[in-house]
N, C-alpha and C positions, 0 to 999 in steps of 0.2 A: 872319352866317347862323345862324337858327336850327338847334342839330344835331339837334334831333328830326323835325326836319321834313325835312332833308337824309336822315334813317335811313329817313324812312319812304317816300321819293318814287317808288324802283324798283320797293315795292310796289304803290302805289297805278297804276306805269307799265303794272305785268303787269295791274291786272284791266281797265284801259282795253283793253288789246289784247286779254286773252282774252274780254270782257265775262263775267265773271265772277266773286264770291267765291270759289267751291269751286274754279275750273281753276287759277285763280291761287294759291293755298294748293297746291293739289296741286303745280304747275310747281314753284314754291318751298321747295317741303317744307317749309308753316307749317302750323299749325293754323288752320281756318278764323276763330276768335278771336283769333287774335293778326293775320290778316291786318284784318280789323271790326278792330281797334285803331288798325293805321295810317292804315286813311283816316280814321278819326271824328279822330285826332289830328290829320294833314292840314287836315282840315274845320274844326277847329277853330281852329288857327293863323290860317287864311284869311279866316275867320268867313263863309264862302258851302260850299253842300254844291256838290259834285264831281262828286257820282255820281245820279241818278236813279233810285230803286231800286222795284222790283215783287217780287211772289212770283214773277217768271216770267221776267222781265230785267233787266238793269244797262245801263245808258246812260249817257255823260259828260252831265251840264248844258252848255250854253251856257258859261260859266264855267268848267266843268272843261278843258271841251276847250280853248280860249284859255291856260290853264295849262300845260296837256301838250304843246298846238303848240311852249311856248315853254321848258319845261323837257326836255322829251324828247331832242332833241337834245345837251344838255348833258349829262346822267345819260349818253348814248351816247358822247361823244368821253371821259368820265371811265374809264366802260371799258376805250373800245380807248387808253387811255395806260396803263393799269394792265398791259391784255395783251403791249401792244406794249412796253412797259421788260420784263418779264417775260422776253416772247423775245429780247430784246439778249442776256439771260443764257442763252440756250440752251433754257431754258422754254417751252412753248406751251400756255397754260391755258385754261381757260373754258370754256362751252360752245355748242356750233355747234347749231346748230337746222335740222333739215335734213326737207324735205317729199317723202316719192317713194312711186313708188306698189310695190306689194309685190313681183310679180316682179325688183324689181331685186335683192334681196336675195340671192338664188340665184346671180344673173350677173354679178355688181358688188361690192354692197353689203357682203357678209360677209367680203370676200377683204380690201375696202380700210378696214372697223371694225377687222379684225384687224391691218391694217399699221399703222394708226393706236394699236392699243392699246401696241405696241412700241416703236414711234418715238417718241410723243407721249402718256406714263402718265396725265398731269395735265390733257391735254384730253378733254371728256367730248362726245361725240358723240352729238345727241339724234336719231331718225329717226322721225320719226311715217309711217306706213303710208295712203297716202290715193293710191286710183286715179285719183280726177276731180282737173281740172286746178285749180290755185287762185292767187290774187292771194298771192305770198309774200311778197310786201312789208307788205300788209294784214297778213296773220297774224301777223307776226312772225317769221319764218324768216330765218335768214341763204343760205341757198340751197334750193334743189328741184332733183331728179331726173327727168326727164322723156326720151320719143323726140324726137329732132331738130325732127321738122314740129309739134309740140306748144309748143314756145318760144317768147314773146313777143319780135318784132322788139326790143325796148327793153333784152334782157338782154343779159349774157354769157354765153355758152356755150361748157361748157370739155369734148370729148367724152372718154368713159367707156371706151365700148365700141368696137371695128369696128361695121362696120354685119353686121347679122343679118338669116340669113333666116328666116319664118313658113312653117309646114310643119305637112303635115298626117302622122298618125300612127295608125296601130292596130295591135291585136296580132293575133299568128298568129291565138290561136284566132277572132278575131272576123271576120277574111277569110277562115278555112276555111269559116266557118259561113256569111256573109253574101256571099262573093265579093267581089274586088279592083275597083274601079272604072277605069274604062280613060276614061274624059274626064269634065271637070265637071260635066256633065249630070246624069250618073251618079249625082252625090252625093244626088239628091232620093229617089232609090229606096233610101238608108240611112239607119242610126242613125247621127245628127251629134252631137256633145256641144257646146252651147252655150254661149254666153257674154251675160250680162245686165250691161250696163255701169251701174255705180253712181249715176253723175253725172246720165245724159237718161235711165235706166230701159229705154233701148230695147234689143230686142236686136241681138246685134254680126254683121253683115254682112262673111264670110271675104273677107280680098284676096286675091285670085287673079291670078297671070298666064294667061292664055288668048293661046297661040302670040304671046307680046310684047305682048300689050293688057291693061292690068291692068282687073280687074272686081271686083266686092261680091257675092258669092253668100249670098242667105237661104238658111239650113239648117234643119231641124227634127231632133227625136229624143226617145231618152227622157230626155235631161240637159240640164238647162242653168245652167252655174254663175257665179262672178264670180273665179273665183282657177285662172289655168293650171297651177299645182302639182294643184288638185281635176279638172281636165281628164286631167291625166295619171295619176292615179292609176285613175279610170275609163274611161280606155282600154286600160292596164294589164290591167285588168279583164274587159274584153271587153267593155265597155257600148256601145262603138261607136270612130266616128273622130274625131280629137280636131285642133284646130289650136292651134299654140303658139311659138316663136321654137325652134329648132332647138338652141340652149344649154341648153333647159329640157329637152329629150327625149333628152338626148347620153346618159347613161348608161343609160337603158332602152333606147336603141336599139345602146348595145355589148353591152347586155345580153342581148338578142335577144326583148328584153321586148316589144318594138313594133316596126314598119316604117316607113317613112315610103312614106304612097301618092301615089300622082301625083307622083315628083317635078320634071317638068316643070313644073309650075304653081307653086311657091314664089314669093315674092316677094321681094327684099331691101329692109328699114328702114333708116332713117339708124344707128342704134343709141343705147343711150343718153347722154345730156349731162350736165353739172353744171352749171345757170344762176342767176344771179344778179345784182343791179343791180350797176352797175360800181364805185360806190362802198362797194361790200361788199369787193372785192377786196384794200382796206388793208389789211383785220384779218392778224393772225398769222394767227391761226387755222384760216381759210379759205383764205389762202396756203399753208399746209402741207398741208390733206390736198389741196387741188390740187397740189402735189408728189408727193406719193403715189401721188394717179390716174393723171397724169402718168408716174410710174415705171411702174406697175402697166402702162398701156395700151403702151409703150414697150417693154416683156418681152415681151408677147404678140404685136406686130406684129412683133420682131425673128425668134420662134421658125419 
């Protein structure tokens, strides 16, 4: 085996998946030249180019890809032998690559990075912040964070959370001034704080229970944002009534920051999962902070 070529293969593995020089340097913490190194090296060994290149994008060749179908998987079980002797000793290294969209971070995600930073020093936990749903296999992720009905039949799914309920929310001063809404109806004669979903652009239609029938109510007002933390800070505010999962509004409404209106109408969500192809589940890695979650969710239901 050539060993220049074995040195440089991982790299040349990342910019096929990130389709890119710069992401790929950046992931890796290379310099963008030194990454231009390994694949021209690559390329060269091969004597056929790899990568199809533009001022505007990076494609595998025909040839490249045929290369990578058939080394990628090898550079991958080289890994998980590496991780996995690792953790015989008590070690759980490497890093987990994880896709969720951002409120989990508040309700989830900071409590179980922190359990992970204690338990497991030497795994490094990467979380990229991304509301729309994505192919995690495609990207390269060892799992995603997602609500229950959000899952593709084809994962694993290993739950997070209890299931939550979505609740609407304002503050005193903005029901002194505007009046409390007494049915859903109601809501179209106030300021609604919206939400603009990233992924179809469209905006987000509140679920609602109406007397055990659940519904999609359009709202308008003077806000509409893409982040329930910015939701809530602007109903905080007074700017109007906000909807969001009741874990996000917990302290402002012991705070007496906000109210929750209607609360007839909440709905309750699956809450959230940690999914994953089922052949991800070997790794140490993923084993462990699925231990974790596991604990974490295990404390909560006991309390």
């Amino acid at each position: 085996m050539d060993r220049d070529l074995l040195l440089h293969l991982p790299v040349v593995a990342c910019v096929a998946r990130r389709s890119s020089f710069a992401a790929a340097a950046a992931e890796l913490d290379l310099s963008a030249s030194a990454v231009s190194h390994a694949v021209r090296m690559v390329e060269q060994r091969l004597k056929t180019p790899i990568f199809a290149r533009t001022t505007r994008s990076v494609a595998l060749t025909e040839a490249g890809q045929r290369f990578l179908d058939q080394t990628a998987p090898a550079l991958d079980q080289i890994r998980e032998a590496f991780e996995t002797t690792q953790a015989q000793h008590g070690r759980v290294t490497g890093v987990l690559r994880i896709n969720a969209p951002r409120i989990a971070f508040p309700i989830v995600l900071t409590d179980l990075l922190a359990a992970s930073a204690i338990r497991h020093p030497d795994l490094t936990v990467e979380v990229v912040s991304q509301d729309a749903s994505i192919d995690i296999v495609a990207e390269g992720y060892d799992a995603g964070v997602r609500l229950g009905e959000m899952i593709a039949q084809d994962m694993v799914a290993v739950r997070l959370t209890p299931p939550m309920k979505a609740i609407m929310v304002a503050s005193p001063t903005y029901l002194a001034r505007a009046g409390e809404p007494r049915a859903i109806a109601d809501l179209q004669d106030h300021a609604c704080i919206g939400y603009r979903l990233m992924a179809s652009r469209a905006a987000y239609a509140w679920e609602l229970s109406d007397n055990g029938r659940d519904v999609s109510v359009s709202v308008s007002g003077p806000a509409r944002v893409t982040d329930p933390m910015a939701a809530l800070e602007l109903a905080v505010a007074g700017v109007g009534i906000a909807y969001m999962f009741e874990h996000t509004a917990r302290a402002a409404l012991a705070a007496g920051k906000v109210r929750q209106v209607l609360p007839a109408t909440a709905v309750e969500e699956p809450g959230f999962f940690l999914y994953f192809p089922r052949r991800a589940a070997e790794a140490p890695k993923l084993r462990a902070f699925i231990d974790l979650a596991r604990a974490r969710l295990a404390s909560q239901v006991s309390i």
